[in-house]
Residue frames as qw, qx, qy, qz and C-alpha x, y, z in Angstrom:
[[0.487, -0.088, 0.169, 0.852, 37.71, -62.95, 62.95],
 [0.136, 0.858, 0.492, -0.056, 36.87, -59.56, 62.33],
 [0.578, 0.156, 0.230, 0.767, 37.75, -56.61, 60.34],
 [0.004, 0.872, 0.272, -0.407, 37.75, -52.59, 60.31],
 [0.647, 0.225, 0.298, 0.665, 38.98, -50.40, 57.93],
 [0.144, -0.894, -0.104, 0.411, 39.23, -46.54, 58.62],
 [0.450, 0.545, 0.104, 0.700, 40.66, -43.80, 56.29],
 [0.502, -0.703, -0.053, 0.501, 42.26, -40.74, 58.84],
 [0.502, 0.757, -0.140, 0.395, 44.33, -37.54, 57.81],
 [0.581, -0.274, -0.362, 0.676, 47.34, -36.70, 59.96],
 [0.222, -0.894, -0.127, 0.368, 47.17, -33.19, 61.99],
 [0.254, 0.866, -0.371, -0.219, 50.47, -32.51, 60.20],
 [0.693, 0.594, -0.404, -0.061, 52.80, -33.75, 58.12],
 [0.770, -0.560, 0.268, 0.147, 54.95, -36.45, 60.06],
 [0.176, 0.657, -0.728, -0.087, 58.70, -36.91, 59.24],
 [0.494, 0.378, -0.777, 0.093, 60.52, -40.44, 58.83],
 [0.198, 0.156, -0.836, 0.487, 61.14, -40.73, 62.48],
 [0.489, 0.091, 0.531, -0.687, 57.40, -40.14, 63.88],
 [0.876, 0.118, -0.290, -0.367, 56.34, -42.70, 61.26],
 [0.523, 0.236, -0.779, 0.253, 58.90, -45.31, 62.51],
 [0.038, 0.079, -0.773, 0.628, 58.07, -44.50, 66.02],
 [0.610, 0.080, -0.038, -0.788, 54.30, -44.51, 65.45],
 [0.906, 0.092, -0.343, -0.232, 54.69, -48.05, 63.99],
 [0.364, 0.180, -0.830, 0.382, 56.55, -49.41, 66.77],
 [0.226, -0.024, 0.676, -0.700, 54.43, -48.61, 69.06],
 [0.771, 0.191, -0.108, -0.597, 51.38, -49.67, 66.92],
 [0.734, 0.208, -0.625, -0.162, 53.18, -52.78, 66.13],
 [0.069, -0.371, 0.738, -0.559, 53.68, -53.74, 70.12],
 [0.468, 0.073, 0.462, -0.750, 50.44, -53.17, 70.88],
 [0.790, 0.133, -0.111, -0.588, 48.97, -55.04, 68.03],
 [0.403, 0.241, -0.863, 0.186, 51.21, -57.89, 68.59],
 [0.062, 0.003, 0.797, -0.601, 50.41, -57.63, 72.39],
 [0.526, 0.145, 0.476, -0.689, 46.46, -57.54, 71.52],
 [0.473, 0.154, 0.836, 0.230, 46.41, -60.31, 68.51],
 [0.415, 0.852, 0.235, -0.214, 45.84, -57.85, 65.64],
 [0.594, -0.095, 0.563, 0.567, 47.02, -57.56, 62.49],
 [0.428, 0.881, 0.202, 0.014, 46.83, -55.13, 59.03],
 [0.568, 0.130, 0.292, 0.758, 48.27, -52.90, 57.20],
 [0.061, 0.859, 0.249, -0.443, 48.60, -48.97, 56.92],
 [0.441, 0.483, 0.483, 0.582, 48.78, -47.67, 53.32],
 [0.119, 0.913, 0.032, -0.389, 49.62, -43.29, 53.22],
 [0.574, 0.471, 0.141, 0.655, 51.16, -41.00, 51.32],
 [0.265, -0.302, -0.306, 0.863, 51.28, -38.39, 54.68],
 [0.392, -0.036, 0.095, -0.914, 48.18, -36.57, 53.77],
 [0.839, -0.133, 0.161, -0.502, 45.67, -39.31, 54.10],
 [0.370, -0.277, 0.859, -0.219, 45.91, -42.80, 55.72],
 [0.686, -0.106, -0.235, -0.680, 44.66, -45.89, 55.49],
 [0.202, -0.477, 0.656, -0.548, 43.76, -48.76, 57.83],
 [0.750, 0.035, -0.479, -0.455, 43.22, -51.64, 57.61],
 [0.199, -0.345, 0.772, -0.495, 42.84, -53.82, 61.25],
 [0.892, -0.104, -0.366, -0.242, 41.83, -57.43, 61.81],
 [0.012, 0.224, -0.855, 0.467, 41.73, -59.68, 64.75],
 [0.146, -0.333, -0.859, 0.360, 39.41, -60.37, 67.78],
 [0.053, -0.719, -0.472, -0.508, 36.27, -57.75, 67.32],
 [0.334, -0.903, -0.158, 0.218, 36.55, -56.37, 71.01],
 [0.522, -0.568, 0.061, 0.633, 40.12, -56.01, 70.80],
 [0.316, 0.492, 0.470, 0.662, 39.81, -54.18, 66.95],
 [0.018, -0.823, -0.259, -0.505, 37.20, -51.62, 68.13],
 [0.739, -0.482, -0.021, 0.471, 39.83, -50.89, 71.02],
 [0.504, -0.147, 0.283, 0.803, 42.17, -50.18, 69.01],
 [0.041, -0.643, -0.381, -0.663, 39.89, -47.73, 66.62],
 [0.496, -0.768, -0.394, -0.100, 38.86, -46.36, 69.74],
 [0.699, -0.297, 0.096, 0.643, 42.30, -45.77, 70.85],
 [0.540, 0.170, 0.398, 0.721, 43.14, -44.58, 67.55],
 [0.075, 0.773, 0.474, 0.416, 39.70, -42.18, 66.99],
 [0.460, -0.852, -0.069, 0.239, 41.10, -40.19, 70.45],
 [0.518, -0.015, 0.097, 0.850, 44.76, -39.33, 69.00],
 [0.008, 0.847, 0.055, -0.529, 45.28, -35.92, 68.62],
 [0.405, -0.551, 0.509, 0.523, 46.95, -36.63, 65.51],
 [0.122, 0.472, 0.807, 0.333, 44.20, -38.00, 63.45],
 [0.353, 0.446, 0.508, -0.647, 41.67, -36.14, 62.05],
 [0.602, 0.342, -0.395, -0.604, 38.64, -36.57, 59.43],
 [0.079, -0.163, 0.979, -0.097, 38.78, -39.93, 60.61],
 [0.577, 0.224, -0.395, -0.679, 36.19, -42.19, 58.24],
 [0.392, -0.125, 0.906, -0.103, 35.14, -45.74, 59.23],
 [0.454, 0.310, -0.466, -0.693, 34.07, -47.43, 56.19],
 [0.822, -0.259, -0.436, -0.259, 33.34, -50.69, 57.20],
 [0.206, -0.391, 0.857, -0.265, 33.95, -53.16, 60.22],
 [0.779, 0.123, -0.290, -0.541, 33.01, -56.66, 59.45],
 [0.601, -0.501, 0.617, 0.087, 33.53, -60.49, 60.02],
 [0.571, 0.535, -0.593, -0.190, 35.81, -62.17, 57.67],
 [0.957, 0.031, -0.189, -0.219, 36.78, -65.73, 57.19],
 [0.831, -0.060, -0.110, 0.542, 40.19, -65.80, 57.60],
 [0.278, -0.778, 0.048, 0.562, 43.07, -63.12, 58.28],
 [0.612, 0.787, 0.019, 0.070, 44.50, -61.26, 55.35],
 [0.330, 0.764, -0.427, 0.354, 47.52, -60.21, 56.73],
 [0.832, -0.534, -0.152, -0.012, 48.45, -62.93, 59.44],
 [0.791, 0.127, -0.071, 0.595, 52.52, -61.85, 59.42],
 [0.191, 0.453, 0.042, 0.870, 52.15, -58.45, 60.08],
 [0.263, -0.448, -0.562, 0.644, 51.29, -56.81, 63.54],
 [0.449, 0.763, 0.330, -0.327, 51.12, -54.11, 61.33],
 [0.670, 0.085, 0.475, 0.564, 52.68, -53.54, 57.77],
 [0.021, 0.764, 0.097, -0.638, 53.32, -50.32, 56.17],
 [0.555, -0.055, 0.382, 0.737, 53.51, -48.50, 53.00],
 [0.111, 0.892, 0.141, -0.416, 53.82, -45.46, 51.83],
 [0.519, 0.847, 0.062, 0.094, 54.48, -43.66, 48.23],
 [0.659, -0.288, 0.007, 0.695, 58.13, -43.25, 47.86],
 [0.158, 0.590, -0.289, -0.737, 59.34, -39.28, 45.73],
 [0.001, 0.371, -0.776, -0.510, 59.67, -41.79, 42.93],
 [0.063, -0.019, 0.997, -0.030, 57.24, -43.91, 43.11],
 [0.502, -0.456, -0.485, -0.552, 53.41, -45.00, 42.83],
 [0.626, -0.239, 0.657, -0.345, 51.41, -46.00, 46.38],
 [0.918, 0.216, -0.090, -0.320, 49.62, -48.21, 43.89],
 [0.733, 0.390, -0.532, 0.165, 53.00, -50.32, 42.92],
 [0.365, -0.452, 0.628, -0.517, 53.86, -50.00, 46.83],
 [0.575, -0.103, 0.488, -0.649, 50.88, -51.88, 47.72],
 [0.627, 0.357, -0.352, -0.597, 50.69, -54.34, 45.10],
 [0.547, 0.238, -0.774, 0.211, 52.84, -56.84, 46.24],
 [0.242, -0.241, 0.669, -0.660, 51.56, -56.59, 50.02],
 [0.574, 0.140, 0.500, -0.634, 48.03, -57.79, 48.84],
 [0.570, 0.319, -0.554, -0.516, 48.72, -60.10, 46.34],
 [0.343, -0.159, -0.908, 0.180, 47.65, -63.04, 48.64],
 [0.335, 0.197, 0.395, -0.832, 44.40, -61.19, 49.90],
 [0.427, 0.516, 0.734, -0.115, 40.95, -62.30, 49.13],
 [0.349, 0.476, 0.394, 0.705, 39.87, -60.32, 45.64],
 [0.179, -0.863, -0.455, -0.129, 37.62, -57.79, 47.60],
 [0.700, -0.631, -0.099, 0.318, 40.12, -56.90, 49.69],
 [0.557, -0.075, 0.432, 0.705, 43.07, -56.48, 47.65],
 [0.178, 0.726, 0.474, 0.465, 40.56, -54.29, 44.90],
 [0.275, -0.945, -0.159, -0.079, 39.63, -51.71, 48.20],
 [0.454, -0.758, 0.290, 0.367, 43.10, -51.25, 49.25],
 [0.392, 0.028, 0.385, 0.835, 44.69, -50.76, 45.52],
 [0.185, 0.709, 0.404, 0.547, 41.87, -48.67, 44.64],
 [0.445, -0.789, 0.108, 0.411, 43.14, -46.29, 48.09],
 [0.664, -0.164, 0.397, 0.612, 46.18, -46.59, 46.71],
 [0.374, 0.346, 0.504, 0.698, 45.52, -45.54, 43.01],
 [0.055, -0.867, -0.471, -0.151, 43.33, -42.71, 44.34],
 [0.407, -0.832, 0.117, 0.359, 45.88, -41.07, 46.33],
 [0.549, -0.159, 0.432, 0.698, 48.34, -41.54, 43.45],
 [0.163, 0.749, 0.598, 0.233, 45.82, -39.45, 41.58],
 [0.315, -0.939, -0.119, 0.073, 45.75, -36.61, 43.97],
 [0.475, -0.475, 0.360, 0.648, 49.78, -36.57, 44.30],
 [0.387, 0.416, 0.678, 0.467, 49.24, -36.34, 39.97],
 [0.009, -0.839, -0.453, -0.301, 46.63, -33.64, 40.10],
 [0.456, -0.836, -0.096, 0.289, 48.59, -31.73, 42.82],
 [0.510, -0.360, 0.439, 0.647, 51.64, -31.99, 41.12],
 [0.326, 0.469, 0.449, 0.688, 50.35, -30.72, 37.73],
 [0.015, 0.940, 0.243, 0.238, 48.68, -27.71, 39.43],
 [0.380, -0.730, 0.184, 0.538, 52.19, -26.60, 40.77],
 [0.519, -0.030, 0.462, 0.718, 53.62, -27.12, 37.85],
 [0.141, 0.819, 0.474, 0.290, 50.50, -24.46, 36.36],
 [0.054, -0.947, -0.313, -0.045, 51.59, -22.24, 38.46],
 [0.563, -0.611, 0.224, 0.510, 54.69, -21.95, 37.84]]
């Protein structure tokens, strides 16, 4: 089994519907090539987290590094791992609500993940809730 994990910004800001239709078509394909994970945004930066068969992973990164839709696109690790983290999920999403943390999103997704695992993808999480924090207080400066 083997894992990748990539951090990506989107070209522009997607609505609702081009995230839904994004993940359908991500979830097809990773269905149709035994691969599983989980993407974790808040629409200005991604994360990615894919696991499966090693060819058919860097495929899909490969796939993924060619969009026109990505860019800044960061591979932080690929490794093998013992087991799958996310073996239910073709691919599982979440993303910051208006109201909300990512961090409290994402808690519950990876609370059956090895410790490492779970740590790198809340500390994503809590970073971007940071930024949304830090963004939101300098509007509020300049207003």
């Amino acid at each position: 089994m083997y894992c990748l994990v990539y951090m990506s910004s989107p070209t522009h800001e997607m609505d609702d519907e081009e995230v839904r239709a994004l993940l359908g078509r991500a979830k097809r394909n990773n269905d149709r090539n035994g691969i599983t994970g989980i993407l974790i945004h808040d629409r200005r930066r991604y994360l990615q987290y894919l696991e499966g068969g090693e060819a058919e992973v860097e495929a899909t990164f490969a796939r993924i590094s060619a969009d026109t839709r990505h860019r800044a696109i960061i591979r932080l690790h690929g490794l093998t791992i013992s087991r799958r983290q996310f073996p239910g999920w073709a691919m599982a999403c979440k993303m910051s609500g208006a109201d909300g943390s990512l961090k409290a999103c994402v808690e519950p997704l990876v609370k059956d993940c090895d410790r490492d695992v779970a740590e790198e993808l809340l500390k994503f999480a809590e970073a971007r809730d940071r930024a949304a924090c830090d963004q939101t207080a300098r509007a509020d400066r300049r207003t």
